[in-house]
Each structure stands twice: as structure tokens, then as C-alpha cells.
C-alpha positions as a LaTeX table, in Angstrom:
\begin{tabular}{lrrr}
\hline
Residue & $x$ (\AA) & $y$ (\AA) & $z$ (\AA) \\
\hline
Unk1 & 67.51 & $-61.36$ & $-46.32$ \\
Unk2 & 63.94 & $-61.33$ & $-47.35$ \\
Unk3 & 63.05 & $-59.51$ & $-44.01$ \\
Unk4 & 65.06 & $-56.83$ & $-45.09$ \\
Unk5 & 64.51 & $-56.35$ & $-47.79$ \\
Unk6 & 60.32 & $-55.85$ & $-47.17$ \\
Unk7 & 61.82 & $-53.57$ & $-44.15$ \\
Unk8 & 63.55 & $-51.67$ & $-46.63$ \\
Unk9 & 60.17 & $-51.72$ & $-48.63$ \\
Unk10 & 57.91 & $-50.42$ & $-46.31$ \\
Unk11 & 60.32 & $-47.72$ & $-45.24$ \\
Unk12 & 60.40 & $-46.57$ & $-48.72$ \\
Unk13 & 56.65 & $-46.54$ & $-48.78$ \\
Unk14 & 56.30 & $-44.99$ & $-45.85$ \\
Unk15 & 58.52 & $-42.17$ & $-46.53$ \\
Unk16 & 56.63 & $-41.75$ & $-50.42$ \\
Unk17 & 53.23 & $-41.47$ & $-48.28$ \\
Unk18 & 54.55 & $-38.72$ & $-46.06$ \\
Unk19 & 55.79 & $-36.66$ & $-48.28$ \\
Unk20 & 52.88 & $-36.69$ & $-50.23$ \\
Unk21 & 50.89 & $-35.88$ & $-47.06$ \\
Unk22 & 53.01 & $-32.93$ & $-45.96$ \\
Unk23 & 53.27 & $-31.71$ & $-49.53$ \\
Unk24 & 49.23 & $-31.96$ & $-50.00$ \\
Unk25 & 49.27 & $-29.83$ & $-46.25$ \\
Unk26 & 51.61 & $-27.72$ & $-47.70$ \\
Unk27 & 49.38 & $-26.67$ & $-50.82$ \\
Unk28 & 46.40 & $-26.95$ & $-48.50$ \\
Unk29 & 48.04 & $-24.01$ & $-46.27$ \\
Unk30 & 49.02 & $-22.20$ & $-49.22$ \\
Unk31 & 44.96 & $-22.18$ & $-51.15$ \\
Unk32 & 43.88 & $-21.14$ & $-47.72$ \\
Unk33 & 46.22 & $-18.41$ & $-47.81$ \\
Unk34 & 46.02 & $-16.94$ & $-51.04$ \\
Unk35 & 41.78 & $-17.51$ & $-50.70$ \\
Unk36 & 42.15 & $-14.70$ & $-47.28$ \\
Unk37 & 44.00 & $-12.91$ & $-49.12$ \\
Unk38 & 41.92 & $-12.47$ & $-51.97$ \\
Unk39 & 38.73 & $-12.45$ & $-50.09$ \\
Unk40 & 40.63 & $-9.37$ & $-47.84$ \\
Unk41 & 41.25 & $-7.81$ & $-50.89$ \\
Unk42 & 37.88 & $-8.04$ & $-52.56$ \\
Unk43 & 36.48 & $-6.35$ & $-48.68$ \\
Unk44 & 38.74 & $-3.69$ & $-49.37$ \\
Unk45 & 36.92 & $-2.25$ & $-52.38$ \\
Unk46 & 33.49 & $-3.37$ & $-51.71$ \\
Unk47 & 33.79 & $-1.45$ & $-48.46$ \\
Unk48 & 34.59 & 1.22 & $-50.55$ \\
Unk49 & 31.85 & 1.01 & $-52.82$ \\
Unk50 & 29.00 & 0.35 & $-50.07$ \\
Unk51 & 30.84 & 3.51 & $-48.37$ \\
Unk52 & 30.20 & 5.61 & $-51.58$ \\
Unk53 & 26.92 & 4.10 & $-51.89$ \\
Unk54 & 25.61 & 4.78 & $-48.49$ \\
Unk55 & 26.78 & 8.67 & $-48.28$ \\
Unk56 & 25.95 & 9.58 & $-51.71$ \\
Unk57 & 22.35 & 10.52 & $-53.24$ \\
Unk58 & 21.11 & 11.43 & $-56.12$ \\
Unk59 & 20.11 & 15.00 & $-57.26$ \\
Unk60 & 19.25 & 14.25 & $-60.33$ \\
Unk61 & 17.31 & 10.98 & $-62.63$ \\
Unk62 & 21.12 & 10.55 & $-64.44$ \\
Unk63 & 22.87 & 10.41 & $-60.42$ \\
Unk64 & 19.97 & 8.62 & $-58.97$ \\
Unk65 & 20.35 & 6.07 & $-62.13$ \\
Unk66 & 24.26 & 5.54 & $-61.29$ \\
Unk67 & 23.49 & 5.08 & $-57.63$ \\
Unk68 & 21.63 & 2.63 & $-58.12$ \\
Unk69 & 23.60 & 0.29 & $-60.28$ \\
Unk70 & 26.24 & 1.24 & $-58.40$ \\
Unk71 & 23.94 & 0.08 & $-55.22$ \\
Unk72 & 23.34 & $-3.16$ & $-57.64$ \\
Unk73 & 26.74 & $-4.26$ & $-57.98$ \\
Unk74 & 27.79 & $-3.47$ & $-54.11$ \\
Unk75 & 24.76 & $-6.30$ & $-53.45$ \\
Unk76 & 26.23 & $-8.56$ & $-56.35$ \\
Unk77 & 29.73 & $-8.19$ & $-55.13$ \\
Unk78 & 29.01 & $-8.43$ & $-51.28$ \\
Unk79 & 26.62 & $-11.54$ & $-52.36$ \\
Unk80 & 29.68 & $-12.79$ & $-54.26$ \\
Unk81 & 32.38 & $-12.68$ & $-51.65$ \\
Unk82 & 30.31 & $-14.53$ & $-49.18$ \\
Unk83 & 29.99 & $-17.59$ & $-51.04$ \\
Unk84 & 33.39 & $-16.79$ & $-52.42$ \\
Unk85 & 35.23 & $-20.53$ & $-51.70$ \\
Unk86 & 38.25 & $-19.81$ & $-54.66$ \\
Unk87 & 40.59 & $-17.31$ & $-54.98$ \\
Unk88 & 39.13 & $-16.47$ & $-58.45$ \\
Unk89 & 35.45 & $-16.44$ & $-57.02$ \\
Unk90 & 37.05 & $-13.54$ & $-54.50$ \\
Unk91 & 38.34 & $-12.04$ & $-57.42$ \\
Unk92 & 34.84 & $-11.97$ & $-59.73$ \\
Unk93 & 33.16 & $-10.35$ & $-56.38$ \\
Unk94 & 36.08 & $-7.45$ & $-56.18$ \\
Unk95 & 35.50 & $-6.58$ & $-60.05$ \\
Unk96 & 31.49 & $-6.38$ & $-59.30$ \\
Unk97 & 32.89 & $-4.12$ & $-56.82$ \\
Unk98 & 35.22 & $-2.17$ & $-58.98$ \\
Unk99 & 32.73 & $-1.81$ & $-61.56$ \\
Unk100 & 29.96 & $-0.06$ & $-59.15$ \\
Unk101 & 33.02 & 2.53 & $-58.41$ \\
Unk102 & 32.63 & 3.79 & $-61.68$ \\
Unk103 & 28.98 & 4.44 & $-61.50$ \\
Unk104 & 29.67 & 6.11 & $-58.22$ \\
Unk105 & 31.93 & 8.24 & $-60.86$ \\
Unk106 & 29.61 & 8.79 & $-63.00$ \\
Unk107 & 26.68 & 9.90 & $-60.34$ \\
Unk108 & 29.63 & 12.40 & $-59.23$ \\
Unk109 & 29.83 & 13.30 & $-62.80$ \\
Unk110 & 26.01 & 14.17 & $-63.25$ \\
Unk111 & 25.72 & 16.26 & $-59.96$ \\
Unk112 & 28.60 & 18.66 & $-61.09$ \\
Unk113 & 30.78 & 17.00 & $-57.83$ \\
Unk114 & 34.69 & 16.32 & $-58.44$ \\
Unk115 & 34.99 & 12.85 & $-59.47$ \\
Unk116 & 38.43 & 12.06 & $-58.04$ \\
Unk117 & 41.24 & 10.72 & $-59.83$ \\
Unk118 & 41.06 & 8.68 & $-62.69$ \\
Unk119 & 39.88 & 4.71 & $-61.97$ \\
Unk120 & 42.02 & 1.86 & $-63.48$ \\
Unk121 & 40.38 & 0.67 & $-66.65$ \\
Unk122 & 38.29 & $-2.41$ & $-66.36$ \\
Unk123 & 39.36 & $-5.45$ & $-68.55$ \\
Unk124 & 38.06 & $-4.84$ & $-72.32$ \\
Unk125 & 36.90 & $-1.07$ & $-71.60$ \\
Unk126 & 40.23 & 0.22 & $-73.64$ \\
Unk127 & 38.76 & $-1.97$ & $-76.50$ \\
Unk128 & 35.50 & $-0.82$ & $-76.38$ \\
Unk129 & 35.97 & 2.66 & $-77.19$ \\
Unk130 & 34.01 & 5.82 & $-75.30$ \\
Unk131 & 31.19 & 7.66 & $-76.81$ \\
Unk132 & 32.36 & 11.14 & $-77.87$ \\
Unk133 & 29.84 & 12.68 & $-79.61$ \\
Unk134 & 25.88 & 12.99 & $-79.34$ \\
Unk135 & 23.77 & 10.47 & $-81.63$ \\
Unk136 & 19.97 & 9.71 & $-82.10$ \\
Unk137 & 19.37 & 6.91 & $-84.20$ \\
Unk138 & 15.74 & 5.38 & $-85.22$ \\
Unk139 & 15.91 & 1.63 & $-85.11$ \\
Unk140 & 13.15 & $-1.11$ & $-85.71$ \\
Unk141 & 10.71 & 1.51 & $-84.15$ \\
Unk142 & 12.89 & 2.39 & $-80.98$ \\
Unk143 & 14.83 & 6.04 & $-80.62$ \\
Unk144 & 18.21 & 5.25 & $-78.62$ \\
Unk145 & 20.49 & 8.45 & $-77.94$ \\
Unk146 & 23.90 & 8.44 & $-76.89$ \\
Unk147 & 26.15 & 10.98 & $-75.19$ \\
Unk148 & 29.31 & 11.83 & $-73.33$ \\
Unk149 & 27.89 & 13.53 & $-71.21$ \\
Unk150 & 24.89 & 13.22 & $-69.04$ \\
Unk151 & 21.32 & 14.57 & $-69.71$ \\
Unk152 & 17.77 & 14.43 & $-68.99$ \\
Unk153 & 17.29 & 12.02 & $-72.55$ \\
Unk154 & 21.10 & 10.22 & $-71.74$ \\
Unk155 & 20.28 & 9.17 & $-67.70$ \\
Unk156 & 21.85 & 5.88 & $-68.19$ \\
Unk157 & 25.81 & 5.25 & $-67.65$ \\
Unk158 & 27.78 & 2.24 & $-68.93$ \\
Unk159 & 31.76 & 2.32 & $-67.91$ \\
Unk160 & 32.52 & 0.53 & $-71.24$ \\
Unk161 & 33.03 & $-3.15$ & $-71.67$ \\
Unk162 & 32.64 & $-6.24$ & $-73.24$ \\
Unk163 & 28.88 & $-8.02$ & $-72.97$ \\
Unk164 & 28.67 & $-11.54$ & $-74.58$ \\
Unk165 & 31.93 & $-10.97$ & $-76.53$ \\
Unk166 & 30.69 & $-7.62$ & $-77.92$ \\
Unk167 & 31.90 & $-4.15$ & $-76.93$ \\
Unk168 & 29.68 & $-1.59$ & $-75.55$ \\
Unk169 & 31.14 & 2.01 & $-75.58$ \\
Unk170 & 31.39 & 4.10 & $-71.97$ \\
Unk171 & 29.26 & 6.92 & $-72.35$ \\
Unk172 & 25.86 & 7.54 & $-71.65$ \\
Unk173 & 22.08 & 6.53 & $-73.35$ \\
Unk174 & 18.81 & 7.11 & $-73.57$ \\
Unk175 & 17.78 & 3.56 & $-72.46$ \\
Unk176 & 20.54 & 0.55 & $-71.81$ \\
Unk177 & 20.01 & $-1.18$ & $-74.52$ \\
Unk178 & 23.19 & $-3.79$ & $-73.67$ \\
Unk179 & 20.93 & $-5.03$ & $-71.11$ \\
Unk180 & 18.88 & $-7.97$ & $-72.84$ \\
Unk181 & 22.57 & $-9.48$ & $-74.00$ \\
Unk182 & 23.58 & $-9.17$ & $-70.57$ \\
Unk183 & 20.77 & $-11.18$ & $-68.78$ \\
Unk184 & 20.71 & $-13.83$ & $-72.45$ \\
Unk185 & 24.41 & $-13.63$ & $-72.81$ \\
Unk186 & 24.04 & $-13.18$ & $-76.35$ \\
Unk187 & 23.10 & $-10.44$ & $-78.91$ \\
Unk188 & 20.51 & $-10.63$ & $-81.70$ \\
Unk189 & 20.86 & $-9.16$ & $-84.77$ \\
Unk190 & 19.04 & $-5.95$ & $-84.33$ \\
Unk191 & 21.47 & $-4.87$ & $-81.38$ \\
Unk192 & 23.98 & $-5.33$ & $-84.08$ \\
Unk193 & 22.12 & $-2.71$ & $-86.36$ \\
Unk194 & 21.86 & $-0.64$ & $-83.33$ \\
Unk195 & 25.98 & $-0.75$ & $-82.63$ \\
Unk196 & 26.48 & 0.50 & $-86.63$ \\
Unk197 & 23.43 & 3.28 & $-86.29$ \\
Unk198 & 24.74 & 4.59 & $-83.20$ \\
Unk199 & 28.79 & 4.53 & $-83.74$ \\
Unk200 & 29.81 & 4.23 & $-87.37$ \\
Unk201 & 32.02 & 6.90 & $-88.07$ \\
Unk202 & 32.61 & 7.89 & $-84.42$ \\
Unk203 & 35.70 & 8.43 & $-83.39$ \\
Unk204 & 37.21 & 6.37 & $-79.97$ \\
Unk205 & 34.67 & 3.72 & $-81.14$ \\
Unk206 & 36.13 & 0.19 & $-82.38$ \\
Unk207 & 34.68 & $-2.92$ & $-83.83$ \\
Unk208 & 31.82 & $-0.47$ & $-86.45$ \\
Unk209 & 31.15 & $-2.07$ & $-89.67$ \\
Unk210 & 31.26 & 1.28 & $-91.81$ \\
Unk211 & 29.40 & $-0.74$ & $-94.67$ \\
Unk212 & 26.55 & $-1.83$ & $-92.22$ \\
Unk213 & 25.49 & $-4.68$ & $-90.17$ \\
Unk214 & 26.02 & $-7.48$ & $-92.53$ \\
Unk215 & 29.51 & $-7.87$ & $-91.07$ \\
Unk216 & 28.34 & $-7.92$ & $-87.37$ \\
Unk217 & 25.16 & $-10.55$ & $-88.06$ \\
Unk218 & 27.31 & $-13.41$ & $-87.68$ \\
Unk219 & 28.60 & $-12.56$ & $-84.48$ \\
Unk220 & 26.18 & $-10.53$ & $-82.28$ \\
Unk221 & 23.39 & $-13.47$ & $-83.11$ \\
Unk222 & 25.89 & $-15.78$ & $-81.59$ \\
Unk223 & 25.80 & $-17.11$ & $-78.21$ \\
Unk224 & 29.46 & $-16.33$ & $-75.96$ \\
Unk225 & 29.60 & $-15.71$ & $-72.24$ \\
Unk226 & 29.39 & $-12.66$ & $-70.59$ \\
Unk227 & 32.98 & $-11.84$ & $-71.72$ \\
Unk228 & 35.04 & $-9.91$ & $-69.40$ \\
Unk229 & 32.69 & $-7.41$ & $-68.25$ \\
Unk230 & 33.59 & $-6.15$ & $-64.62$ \\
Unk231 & 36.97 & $-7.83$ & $-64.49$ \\
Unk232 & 39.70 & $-5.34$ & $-63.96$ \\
Unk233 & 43.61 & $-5.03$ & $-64.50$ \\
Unk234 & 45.59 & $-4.79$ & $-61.64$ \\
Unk235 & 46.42 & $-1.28$ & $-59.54$ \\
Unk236 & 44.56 & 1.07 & $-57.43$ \\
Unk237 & 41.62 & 2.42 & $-58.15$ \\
Unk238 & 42.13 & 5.86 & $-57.04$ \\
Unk239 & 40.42 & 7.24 & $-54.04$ \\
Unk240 & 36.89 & 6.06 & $-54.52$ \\
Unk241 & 37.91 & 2.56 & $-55.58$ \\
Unk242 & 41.69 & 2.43 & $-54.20$ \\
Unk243 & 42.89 & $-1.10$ & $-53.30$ \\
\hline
\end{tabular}
């Protein structure tokens, strides 16, 4: 009876070790899966991008600008995917890629060329607002412009995003200023008095302390990570970034 009953054991063992095996293959198959298919998605728009990049040039120092952070992020994004080893890491390397489509936008934008369709917002652009209407502001020494349009004082593009937490309006400036809290991944205090001098009272602009900077000092001095900059919401990206 004994000898059956450690029959009966083992059996039971057995058949608890198997399924785990063919459910850990199963889940194995399915990452692998889902990783091609986000790594063949990612392609899809960085080919795109290094297709814009490659054909277009720039007439002009606001197109040659775009170019070449659009030229930036292809590298970033084509960099990305090949040491892509997640789904999500395939994902971060498509949204380098979708955000160099809109500079390839914009450069068609500054050489008078027709930019296509409308591209699918990238995540946070919606809340950071778009410059519409031309400002020069003096701060601690520096004079920043910003613009809807492009210009020989406004040659630098941002789509619009989120750096470090903070918004950054799309539109286009005399120097990009959002850089520093890009590379630091954090703001100081004088970016913040830059944000109010530049956008208070500006319509399509969110997140402006109309009473100054004292209501911003807390937060742009504070550390935060990248934030969503370059991540996208689903859908096609029209037919420079389509995917």
C-alpha cells in the first residue's frame, strides 16, 4: 500500500513539474513573440525617419537645425532598437523615432514644403500647450525668443513635451533652453522664471504661474525623470511617420 501510494506521489509531482515547464515555454514563446513584434514595429518608423532624414536637406539654419535633431534621434532610436531585449525597450526606440518625425515636420515647415498630414500627438504634448504668439523676454542676462513660426532669431524646434516632469511648449526659440534639464533631468529655478517670462498670459500654454515664479520654485528645482518625452499614443503617424 505504501508503494502506491509514493507511485501515486511521484506521478502527482511529475505532472505539477510539467506543467510548470510547458506553461514557463508557453510564456517564453509568447515574450519572444510580442519582443518581434515590437522590435518590427519600432523598424517600421525608424525606417521612416532615416528615409526622411537621408532625402531631405536643409535650405535654411531653422531646416538644417530640424534635420539634424531629427538625424539625432534616428541614431538614438536605431541605437535603441539594437540593444532592444524587452518589448518596452522596442517601444522607447520607436518613440525616439516618432519624435525625429516631427522635426522632419518642422524642417518641411521652414523650407515652405507641404508637411503632410497631421502626426499623432506624442504623450504629454496636448498638456504642454503650443507657442502662439511671438515673445522676447530678458532673463538673468540671456534674451530667449519664442515663435510659432520659424525665423532667422527662432531656428530651434521643440514638438512639445514633458522634460523632467515640466512642460515645454511646441513652437520654436531662439536657443533650446529645455536642453540643460534634459541632459540633468531636472530644472533649476531660473528655467522656472524663464517658463513665466516667456508664457504667462499666452494662450494654448498650461502650467504659467500668472503671479510669477514663486509657485514653480518648488518644482522645477526638483529632481524627476525625463518624464514622458518622446513616448507616443497609439495610431499612425501619417505619411512621414505612419506605422
Amino acid at each position: 500500500m505504501n508503494g502506491v501510494l509514493v507511485v501515486l506521489i511521484l506521478l502527482v509531482v511529475a505532472a505539477i513539474v510539467v506543467a510548470i515547464w510547458s506553461s514557463s515555454r508557453a510564456l517564453g514563446a509568447r515574450s519572444a513573440a510580442t519582443l518581434a513584434d515590437a522590435k518590427a514595429d519600432a523598424r517600421r518608423v525608424i525606417e521612416r525617419l532615416g528615409g526622411q532624414v537621408v532625402n531631405l536637406t536643409g535650405t535654411d539654419e531653422a531646416s538644417k537645425q530640424a534635420l539634424a535633431d531629427a538625424s539625432e534621434r534616428f541614431t538614438a532610436a536605431s541605437s535603441q532598437i539594437e540593444q532592444a531585449d524587452t518589448a518596452r525597450q522596442a517601444l522607447l526606440a520607436k518613440e525616439s523615432a516618432a519624435e525625429g518625425l516631427y522635426y522632419v515636420r518642422a524642417a518641411r515647415v521652414a523650407m515652405a514644403m507641404d508637411p503632410g498630414p497631421e502626426l499623432e500627438a506624442l504623450a504629454g504634448q496636448r498638456s504642454a500647450g503650443t507657442v502662439t504668439q511671438q515673445r522676447r523676454v530678458q532673463v538673468e542676462g540671456r534674451s530667449v525668443e519664442a515663435s510659432p513660426t520659424p525665423s532667422e532669431r527662432t531656428p530651434n524646434y521643440f514638438p512639445g513635451g514633458r522634460i523632467a516632469g515640466r512642460p515645454v511648449p511646441a513652437g520654436w526659440y531662439s536657443e533650446p533652453w529645455w536642453k540643460p534639464a534634459l541632459m540633468a533631468g531636472a530644472w533649476g529655478v531660473g528655467s522656472a522664471l524663464l517658463f513665466n517670462s516667456l508664457f504667462t498670459g499666452m494662450p494654448g500654454v498650461d502650467g504659467v504661474d500668472d503671479h510669477g515664479a514663486q509657485g514653480l520654485e518648488g518644482g522645477w528645482d526638483g529632481g524627476g525623470g525625463l518624464g514622458d518625452l518622446g513616448g507616443n499614443d497609439a495610431g499612425d503617424f501619417g505619411d512621414f511617420g505612419g506605422f
